[in-house]
N, CA and C atoms of all chains as a GROMACS GRO file, in nm:
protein
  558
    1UNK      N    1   0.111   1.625  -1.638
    1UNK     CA    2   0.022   1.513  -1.660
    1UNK      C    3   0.092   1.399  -1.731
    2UNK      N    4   0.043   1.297  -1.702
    2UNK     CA    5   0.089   1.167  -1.784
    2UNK      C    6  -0.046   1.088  -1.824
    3UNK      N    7   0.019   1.013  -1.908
    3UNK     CA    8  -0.093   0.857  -1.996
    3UNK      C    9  -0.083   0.775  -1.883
    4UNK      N   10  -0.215   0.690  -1.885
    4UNK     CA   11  -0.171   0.563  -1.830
    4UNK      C   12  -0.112   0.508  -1.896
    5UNK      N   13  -0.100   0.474  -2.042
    5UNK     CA   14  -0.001   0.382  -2.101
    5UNK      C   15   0.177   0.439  -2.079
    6UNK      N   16   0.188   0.530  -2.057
    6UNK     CA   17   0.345   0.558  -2.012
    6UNK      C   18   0.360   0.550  -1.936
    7UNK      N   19   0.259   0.578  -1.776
    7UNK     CA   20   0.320   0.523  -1.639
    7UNK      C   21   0.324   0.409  -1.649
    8UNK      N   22   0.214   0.300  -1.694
    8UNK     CA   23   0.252   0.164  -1.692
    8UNK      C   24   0.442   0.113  -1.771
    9UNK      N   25   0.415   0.201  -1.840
    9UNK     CA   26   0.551   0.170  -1.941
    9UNK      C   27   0.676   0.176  -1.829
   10UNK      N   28   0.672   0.279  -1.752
   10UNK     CA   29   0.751   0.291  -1.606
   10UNK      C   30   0.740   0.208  -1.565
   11UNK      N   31   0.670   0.155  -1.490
   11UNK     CA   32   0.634   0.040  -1.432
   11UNK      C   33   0.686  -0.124  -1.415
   12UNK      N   34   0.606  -0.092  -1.546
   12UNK     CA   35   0.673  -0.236  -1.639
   12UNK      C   36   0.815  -0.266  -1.618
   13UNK      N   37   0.901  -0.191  -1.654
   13UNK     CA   38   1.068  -0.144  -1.699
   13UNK      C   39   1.098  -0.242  -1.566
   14UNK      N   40   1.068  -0.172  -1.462
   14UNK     CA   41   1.086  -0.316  -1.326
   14UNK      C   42   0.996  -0.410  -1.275
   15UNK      N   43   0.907  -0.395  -1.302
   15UNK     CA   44   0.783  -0.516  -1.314
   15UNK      C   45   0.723  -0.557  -1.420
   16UNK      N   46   0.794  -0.637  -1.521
   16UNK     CA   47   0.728  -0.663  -1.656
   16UNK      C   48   0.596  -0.760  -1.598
   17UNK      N   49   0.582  -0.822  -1.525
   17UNK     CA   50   0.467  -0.893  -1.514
   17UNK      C   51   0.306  -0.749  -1.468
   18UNK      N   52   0.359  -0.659  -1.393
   18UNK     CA   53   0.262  -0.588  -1.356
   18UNK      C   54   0.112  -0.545  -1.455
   19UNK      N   55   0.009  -0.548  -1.360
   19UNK     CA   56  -0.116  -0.532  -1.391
   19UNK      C   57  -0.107  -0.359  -1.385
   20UNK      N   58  -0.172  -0.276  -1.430
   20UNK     CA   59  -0.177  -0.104  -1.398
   20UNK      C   60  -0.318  -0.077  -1.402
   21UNK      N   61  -0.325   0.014  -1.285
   21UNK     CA   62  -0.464   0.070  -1.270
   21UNK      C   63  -0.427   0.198  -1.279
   22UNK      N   64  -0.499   0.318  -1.338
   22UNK     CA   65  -0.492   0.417  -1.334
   22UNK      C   66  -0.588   0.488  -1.279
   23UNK      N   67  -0.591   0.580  -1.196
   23UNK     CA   68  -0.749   0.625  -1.150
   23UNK      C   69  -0.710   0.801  -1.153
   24UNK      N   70  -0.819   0.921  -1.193
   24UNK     CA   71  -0.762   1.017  -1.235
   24UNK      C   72  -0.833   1.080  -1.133
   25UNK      N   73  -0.757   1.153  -0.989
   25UNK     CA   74  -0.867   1.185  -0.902
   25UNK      C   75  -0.946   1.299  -0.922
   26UNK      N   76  -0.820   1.448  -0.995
   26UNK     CA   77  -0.885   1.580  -1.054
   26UNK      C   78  -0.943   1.610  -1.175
   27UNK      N   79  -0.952   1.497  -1.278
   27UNK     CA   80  -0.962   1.528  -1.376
   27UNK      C   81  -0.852   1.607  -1.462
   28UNK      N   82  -0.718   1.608  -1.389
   28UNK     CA   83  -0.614   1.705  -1.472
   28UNK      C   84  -0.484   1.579  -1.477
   29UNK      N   85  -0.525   1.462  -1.458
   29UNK     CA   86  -0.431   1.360  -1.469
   29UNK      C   87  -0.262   1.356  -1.424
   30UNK      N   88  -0.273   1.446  -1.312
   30UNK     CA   89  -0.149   1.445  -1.222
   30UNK      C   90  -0.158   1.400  -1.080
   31UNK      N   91  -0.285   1.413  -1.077
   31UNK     CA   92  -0.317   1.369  -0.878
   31UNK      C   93  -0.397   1.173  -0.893
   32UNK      N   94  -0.291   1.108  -0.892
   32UNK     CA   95  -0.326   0.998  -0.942
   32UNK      C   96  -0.345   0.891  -0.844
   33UNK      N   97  -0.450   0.767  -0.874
   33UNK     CA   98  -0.464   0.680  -0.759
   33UNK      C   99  -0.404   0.550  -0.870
   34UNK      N  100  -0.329   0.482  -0.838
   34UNK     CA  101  -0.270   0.374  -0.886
   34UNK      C  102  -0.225   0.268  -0.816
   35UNK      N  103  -0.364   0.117  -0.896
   35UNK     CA  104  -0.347  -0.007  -0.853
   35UNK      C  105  -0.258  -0.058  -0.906
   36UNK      N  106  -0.136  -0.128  -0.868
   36UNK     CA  107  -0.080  -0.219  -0.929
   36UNK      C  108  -0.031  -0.356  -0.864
   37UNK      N  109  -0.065  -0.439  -0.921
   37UNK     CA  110  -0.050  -0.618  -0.930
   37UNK      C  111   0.079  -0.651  -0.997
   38UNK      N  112   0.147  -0.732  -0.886
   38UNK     CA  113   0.263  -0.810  -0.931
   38UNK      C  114   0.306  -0.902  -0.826
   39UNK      N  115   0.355  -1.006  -0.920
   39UNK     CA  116   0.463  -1.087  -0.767
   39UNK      C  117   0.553  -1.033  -0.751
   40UNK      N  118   0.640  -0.930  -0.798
   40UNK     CA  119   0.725  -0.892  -0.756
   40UNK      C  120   0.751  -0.833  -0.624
   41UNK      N  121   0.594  -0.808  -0.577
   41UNK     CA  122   0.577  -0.740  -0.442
   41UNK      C  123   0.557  -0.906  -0.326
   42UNK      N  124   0.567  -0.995  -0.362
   42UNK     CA  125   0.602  -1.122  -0.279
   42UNK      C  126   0.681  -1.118  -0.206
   43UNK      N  127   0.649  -1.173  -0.079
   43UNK     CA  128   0.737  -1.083   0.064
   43UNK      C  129   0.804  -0.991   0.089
   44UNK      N  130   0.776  -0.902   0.008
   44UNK     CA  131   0.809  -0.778   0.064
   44UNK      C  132   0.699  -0.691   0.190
   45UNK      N  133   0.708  -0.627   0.236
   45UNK     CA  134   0.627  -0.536   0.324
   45UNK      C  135   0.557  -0.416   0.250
   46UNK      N  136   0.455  -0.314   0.292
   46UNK     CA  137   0.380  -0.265   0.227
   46UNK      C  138   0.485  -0.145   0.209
   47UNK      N  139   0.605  -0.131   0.273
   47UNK     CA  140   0.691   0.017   0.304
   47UNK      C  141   0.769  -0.033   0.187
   48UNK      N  142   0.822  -0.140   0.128
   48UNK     CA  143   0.884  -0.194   0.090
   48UNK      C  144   0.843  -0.218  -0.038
   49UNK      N  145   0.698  -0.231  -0.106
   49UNK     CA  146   0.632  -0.203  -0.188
   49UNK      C  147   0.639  -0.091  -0.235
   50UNK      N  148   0.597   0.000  -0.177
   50UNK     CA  149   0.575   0.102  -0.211
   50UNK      C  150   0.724   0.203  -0.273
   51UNK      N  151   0.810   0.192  -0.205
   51UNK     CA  152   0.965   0.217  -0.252
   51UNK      C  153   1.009   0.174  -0.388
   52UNK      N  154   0.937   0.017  -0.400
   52UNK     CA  155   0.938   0.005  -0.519
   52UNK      C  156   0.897   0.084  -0.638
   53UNK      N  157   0.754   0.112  -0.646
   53UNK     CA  158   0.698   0.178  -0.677
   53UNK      C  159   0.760   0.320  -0.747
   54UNK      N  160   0.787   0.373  -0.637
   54UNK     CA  161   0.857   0.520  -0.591
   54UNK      C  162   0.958   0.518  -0.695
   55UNK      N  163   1.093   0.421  -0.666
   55UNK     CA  164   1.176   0.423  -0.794
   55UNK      C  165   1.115   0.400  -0.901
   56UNK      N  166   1.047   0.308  -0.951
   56UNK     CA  167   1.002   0.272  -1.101
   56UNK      C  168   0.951   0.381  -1.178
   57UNK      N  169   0.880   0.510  -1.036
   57UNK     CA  170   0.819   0.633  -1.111
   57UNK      C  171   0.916   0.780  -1.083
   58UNK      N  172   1.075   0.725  -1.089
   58UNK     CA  173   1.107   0.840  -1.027
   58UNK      C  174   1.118   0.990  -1.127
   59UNK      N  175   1.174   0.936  -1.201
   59UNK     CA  176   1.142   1.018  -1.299
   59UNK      C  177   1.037   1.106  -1.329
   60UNK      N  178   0.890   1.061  -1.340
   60UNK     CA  179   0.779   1.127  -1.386
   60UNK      C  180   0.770   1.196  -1.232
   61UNK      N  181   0.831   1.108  -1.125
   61UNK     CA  182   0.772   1.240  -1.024
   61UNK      C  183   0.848   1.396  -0.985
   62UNK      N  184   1.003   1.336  -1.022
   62UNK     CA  185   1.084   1.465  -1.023
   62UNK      C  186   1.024   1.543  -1.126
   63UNK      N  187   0.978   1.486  -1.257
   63UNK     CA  188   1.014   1.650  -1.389
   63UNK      C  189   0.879   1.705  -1.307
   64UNK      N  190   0.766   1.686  -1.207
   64UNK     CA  191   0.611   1.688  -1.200
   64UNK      C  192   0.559   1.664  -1.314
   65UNK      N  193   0.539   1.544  -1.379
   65UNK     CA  194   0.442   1.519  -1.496
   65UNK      C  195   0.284   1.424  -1.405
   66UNK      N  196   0.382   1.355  -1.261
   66UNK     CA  197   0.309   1.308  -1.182
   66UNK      C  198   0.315   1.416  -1.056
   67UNK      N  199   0.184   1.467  -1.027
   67UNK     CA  200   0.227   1.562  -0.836
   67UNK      C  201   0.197   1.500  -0.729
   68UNK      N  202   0.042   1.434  -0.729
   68UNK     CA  203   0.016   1.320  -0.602
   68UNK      C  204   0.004   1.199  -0.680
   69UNK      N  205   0.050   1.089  -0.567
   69UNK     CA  206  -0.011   0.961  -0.599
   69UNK      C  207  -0.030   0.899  -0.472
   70UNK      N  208  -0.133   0.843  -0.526
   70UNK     CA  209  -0.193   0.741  -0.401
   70UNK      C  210  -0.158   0.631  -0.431
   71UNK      N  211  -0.156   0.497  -0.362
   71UNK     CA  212  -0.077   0.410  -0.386
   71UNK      C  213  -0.199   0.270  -0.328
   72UNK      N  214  -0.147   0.162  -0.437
   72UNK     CA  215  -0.257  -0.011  -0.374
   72UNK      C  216  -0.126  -0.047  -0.417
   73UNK      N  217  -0.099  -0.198  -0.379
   73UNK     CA  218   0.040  -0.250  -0.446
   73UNK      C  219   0.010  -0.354  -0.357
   74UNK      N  220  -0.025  -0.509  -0.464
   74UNK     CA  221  -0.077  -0.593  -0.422
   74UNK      C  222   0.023  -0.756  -0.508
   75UNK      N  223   0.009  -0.824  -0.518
   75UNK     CA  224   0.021  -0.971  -0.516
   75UNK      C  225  -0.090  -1.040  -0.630
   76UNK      N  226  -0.086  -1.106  -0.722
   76UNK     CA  227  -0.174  -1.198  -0.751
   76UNK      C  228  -0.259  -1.254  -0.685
   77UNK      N  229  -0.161  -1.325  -0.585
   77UNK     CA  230  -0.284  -1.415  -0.512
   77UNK      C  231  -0.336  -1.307  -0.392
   78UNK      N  232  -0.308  -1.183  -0.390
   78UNK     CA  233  -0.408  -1.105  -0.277
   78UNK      C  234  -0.553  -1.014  -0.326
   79UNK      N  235  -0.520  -1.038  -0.452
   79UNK     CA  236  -0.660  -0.987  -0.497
   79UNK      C  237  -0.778  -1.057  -0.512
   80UNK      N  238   2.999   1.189   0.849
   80UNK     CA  239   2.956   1.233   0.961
   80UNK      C  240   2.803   1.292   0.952
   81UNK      N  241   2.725   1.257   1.079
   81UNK     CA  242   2.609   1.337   1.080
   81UNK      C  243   2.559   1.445   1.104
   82UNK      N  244   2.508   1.484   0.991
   82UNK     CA  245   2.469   1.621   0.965
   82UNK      C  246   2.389   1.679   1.076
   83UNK      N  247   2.408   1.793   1.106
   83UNK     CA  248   2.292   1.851   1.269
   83UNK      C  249   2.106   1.802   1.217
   84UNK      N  250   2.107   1.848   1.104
   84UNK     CA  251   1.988   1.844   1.090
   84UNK      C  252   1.938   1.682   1.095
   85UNK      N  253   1.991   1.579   1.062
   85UNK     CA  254   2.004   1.434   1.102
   85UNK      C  255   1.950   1.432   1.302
   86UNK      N  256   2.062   1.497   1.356
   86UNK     CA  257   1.987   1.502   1.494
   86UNK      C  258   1.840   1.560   1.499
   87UNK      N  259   1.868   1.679   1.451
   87UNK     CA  260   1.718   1.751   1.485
   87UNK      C  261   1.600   1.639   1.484
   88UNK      N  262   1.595   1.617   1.379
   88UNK     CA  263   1.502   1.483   1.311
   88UNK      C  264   1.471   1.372   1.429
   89UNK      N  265   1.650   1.296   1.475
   89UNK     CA  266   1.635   1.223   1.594
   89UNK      C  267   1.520   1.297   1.684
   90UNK      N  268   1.568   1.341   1.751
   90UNK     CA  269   1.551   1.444   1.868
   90UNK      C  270   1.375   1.470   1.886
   91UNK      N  271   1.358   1.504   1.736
   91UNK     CA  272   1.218   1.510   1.705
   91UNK      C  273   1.100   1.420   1.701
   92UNK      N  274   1.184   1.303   1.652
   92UNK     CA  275   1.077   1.196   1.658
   92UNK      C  276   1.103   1.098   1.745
   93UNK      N  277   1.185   1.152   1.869
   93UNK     CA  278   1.191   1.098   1.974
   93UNK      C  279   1.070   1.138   2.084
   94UNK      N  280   1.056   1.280   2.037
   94UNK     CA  281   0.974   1.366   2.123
   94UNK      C  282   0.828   1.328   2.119
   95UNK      N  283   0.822   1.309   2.036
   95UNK     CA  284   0.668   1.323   1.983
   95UNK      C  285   0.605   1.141   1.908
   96UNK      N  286   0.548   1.080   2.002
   96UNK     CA  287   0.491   0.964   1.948
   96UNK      C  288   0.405   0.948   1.855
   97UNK      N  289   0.373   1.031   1.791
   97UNK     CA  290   0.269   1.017   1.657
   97UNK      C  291   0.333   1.181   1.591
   98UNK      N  292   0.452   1.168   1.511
   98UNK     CA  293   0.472   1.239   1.416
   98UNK      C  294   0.447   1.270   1.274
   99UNK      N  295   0.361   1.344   1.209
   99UNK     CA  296   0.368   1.399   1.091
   99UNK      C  297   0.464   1.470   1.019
  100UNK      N  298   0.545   1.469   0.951
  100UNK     CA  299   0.617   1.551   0.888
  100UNK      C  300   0.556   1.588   0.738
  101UNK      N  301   0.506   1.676   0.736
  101UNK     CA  302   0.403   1.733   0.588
  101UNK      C  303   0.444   1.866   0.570
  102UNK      N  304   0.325   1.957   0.499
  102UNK     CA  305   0.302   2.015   0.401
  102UNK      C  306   0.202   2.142   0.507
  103UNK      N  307   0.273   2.269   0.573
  103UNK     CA  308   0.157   2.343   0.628
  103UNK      C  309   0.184   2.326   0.778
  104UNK      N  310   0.076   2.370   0.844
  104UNK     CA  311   0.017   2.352   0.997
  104UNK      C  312  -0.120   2.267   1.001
  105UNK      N  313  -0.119   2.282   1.148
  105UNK     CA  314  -0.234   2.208   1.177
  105UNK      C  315  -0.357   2.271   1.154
  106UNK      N  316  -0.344   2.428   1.179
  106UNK     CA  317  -0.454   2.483   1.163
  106UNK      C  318  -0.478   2.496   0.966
  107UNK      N  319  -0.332   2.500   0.919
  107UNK     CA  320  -0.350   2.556   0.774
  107UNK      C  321  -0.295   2.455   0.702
  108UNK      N  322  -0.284   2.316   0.676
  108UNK     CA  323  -0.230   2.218   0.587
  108UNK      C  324  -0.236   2.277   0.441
  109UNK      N  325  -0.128   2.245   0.405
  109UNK     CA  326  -0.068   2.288   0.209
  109UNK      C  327  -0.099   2.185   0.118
  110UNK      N  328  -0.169   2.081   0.184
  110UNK     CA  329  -0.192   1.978   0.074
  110UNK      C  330  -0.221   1.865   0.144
  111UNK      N  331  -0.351   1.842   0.029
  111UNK     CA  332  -0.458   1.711   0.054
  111UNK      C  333  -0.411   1.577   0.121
  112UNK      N  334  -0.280   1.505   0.151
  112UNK     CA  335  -0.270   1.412   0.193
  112UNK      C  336  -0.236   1.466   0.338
  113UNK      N  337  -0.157   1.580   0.314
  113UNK     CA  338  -0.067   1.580   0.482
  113UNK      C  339  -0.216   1.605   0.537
  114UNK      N  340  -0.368   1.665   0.508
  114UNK     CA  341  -0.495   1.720   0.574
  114UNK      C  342  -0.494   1.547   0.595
  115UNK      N  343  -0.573   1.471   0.469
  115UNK     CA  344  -0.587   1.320   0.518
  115UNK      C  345  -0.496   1.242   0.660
  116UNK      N  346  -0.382   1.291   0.644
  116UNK     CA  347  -0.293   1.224   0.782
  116UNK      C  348  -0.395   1.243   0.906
  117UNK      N  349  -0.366   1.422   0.918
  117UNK     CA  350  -0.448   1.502   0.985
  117UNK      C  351  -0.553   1.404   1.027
  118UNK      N  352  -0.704   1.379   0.920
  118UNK     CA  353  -0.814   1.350   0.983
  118UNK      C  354  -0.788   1.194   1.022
  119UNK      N  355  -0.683   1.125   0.965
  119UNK     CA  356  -0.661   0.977   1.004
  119UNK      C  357  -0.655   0.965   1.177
  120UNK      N  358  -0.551   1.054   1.255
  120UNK     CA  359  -0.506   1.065   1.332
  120UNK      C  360  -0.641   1.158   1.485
  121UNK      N  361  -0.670   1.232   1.383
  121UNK     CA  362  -0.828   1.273   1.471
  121UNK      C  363  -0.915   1.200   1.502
  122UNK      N  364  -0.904   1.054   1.455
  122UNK     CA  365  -0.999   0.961   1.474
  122UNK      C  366  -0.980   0.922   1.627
  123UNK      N  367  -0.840   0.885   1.618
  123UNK     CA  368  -0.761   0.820   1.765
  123UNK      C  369  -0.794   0.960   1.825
  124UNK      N  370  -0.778   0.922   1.978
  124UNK     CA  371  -0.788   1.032   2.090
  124UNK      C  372  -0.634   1.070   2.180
  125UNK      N  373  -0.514   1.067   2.086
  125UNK     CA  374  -0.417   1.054   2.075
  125UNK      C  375  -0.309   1.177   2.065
  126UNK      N  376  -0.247   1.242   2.128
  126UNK     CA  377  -0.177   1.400   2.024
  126UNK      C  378  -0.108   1.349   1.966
  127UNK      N  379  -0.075   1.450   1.848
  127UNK     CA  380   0.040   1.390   1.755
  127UNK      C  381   0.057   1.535   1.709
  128UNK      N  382   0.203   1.546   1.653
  128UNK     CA  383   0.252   1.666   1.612
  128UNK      C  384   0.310   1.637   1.462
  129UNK      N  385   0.277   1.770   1.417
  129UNK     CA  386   0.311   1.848   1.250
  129UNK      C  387   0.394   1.911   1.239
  130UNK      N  388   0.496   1.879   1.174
  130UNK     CA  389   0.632   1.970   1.134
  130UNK      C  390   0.613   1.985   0.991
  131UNK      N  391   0.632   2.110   0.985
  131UNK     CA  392   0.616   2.165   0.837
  131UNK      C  393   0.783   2.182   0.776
  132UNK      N  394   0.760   2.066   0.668
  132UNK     CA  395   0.924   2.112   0.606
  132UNK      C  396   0.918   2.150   0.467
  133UNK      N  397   0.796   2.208   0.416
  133UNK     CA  398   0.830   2.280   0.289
  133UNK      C  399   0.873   2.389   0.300
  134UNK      N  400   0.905   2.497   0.429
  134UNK     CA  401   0.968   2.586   0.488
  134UNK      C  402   1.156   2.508   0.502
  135UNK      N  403   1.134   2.437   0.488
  135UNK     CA  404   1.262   2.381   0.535
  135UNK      C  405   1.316   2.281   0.463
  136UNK      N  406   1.365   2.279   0.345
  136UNK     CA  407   1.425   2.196   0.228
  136UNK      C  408   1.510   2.118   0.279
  137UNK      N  409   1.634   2.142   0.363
  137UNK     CA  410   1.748   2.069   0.426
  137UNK      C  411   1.680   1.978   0.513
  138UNK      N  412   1.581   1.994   0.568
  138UNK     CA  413   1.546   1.873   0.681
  138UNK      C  414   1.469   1.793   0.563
  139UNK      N  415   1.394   1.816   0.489
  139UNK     CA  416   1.298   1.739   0.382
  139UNK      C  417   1.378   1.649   0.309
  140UNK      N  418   1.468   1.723   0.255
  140UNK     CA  419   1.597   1.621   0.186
  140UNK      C  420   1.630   1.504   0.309
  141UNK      N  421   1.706   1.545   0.425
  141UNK     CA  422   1.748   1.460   0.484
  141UNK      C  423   1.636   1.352   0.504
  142UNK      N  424   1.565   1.370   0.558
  142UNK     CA  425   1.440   1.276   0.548
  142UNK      C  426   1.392   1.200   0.439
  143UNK      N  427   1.391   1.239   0.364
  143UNK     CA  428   1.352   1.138   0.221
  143UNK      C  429   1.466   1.068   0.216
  144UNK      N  430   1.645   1.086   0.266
  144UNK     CA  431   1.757   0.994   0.237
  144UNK      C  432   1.751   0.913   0.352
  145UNK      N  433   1.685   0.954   0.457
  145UNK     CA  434   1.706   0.880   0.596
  145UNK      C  435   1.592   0.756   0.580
  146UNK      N  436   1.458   0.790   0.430
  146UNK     CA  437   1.347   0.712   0.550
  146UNK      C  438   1.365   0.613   0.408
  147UNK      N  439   1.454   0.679   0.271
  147UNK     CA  440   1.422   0.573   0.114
  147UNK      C  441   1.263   0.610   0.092
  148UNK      N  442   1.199   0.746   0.132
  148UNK     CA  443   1.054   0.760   0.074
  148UNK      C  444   1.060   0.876   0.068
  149UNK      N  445   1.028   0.903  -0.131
  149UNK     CA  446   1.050   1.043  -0.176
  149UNK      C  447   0.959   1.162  -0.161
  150UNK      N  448   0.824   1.102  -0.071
  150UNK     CA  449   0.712   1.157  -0.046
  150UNK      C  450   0.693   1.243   0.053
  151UNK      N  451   0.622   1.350   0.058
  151UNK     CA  452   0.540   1.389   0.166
  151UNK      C  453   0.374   1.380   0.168
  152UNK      N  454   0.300   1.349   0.311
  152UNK     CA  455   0.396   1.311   0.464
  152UNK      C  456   0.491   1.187   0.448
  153UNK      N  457   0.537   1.198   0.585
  153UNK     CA  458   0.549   1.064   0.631
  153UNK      C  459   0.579   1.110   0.789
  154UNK      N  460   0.542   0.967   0.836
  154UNK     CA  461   0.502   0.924   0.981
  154UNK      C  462   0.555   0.872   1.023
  155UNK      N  463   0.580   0.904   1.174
  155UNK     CA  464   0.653   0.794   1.249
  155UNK      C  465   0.587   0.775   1.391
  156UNK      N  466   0.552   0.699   1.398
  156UNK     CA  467   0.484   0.655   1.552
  156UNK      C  468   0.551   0.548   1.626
  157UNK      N  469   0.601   0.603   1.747
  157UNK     CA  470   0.664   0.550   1.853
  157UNK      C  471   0.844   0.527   1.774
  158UNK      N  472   0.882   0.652   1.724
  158UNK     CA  473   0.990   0.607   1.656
  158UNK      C  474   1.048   0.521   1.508
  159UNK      N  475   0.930   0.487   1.474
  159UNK     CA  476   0.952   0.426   1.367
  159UNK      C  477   0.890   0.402   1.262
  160UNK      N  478   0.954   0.456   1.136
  160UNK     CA  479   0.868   0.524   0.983
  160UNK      C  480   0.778   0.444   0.946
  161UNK      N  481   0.667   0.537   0.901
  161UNK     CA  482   0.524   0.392   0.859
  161UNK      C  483   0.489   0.469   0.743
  162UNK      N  484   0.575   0.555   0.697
  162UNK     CA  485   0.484   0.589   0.538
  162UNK      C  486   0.392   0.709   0.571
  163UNK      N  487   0.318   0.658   0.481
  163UNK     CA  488   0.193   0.746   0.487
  163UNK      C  489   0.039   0.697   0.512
  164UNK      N  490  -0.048   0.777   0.488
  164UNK     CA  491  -0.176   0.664   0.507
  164UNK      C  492  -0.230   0.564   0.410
  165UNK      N  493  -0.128   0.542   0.252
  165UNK     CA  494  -0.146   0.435   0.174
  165UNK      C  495  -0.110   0.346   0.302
  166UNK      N  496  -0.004   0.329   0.405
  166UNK     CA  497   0.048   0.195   0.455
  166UNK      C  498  -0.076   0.231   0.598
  167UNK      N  499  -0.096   0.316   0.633
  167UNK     CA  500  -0.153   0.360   0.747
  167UNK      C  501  -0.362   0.308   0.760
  168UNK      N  502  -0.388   0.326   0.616
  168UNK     CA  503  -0.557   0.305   0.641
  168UNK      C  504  -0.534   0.121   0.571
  169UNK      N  505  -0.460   0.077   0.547
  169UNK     CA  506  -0.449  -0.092   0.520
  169UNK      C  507  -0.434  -0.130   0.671
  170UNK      N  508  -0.332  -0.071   0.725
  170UNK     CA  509  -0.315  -0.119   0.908
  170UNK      C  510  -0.423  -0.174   0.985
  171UNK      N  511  -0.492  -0.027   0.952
  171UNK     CA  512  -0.625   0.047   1.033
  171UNK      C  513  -0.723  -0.058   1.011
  172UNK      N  514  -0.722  -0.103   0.863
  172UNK     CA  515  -0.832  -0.227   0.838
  172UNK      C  516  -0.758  -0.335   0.882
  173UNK      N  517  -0.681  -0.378   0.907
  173UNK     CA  518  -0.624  -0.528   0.990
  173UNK      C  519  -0.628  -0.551   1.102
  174UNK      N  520  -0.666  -0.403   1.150
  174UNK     CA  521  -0.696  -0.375   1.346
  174UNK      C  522  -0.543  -0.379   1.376
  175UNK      N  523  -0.492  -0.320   1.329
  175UNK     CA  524  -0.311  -0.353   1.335
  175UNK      C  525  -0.331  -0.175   1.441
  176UNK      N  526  -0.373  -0.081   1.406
  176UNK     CA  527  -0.362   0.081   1.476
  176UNK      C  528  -0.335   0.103   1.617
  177UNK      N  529  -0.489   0.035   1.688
  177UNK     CA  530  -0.533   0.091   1.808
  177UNK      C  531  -0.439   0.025   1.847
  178UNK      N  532  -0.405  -0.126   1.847
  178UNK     CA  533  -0.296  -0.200   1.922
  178UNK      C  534  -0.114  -0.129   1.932
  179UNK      N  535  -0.144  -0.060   1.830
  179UNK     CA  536   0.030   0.027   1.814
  179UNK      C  537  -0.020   0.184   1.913
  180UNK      N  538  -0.127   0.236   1.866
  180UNK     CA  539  -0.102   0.320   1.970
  180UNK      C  540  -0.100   0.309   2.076
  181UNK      N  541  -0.156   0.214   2.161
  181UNK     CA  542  -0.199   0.177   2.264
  181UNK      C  543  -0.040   0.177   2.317
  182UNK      N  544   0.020   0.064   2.244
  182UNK     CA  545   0.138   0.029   2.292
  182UNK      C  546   0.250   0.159   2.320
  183UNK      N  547   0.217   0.253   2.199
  183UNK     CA  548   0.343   0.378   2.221
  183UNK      C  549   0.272   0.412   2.320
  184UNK      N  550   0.174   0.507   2.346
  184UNK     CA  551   0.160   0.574   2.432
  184UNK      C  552   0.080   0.507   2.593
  185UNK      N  553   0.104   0.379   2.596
  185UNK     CA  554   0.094   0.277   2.741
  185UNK      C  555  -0.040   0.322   2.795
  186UNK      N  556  -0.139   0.352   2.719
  186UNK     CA  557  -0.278   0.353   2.759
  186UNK      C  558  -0.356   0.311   2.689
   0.00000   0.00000   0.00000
């Protein structure tokens, strides 16, 4: 399991501007749905987003502190 | 040089125009997203095939270095990687789907 304030802390590390949503789908805070807002995702593609993503959390997903995540990964101006 | 299992992979998602690579079978899925692929794909009237590589670590590795996505599933329709259904049900709402399957499989 993880905090939302430490995945965001991941996050951040390559998207200091990013917004974090945390959503807890089991109640055991490892099967996670996570919004996140940034320009950093500005022309990039959604495969391309998401990779992002992927590295920024690689860590928490190798030790399993994270097991699923679902993924939004959006833009300022797309929300 | 490329590894055999690099072909297999080719070979595989040459074969098959709506590929899953997940977690299980069709009849017995190992986990909640590769099932979600599953019912994404039951919608369309389409076959698509499931390769199970948690039986198979060497092809799973190669795949996560081949596609840069550390996840399972992932998909490839008509040859070419689309993620999972985070990138797959955003498509689906742009009407971006029926027009790609249509196109792989020319009906």
């Amino acid at each position: 399991m993880i905090t939302p304030d430490v995945l965001t802390d991941y996050i951040r590390k390559s998207m200091p501007d990013a917004v974090v949503t945390v959503l807890d789908r089991t109640g055991t805070m490892d099967h996670l749905k996570v919004v996140i807002v940034s320009d950093a995702f500005q022309g990039k593609n959604l495969l391309d987003r998401h990779r992002l993503i992927y590295q920024a959390l690689d860590a928490p997903m190798k030790d399993g502190r994270i097991h699923a995540l679902e993924l939004t990964a959006q833009t300022k101006e797309e929300c | 040089m490329a590894e055999p299992v690099d072909d297999e992979i080719k070979k595989e998602v040459q074969a098959h125009k709506i590929l899953i690579y997940g977690k299980g079978t069709k009849t017995m899925p190992m986990c909640g997203f590769t099932r979600e692929t599953m019912q994404f794909f039951d919608k369309y009237n389409y076959p698509y095939e499931l390769i199970d590589v948690l039986s198979q670590p060497a092809k799973r590795e190669a795949l996560t270095k081949m596609t840069n996505w550390p996840t399972l599933p992932k998909v490839f329709i008509d040859g070419t990687f689309y993620g999972d259904t985070d990138i797959l049900d955003p498509m689906e709402k742009k009407g971006e789907m029926e027009p790609l399957l249509k196109k792989a499989f020319g009906r």
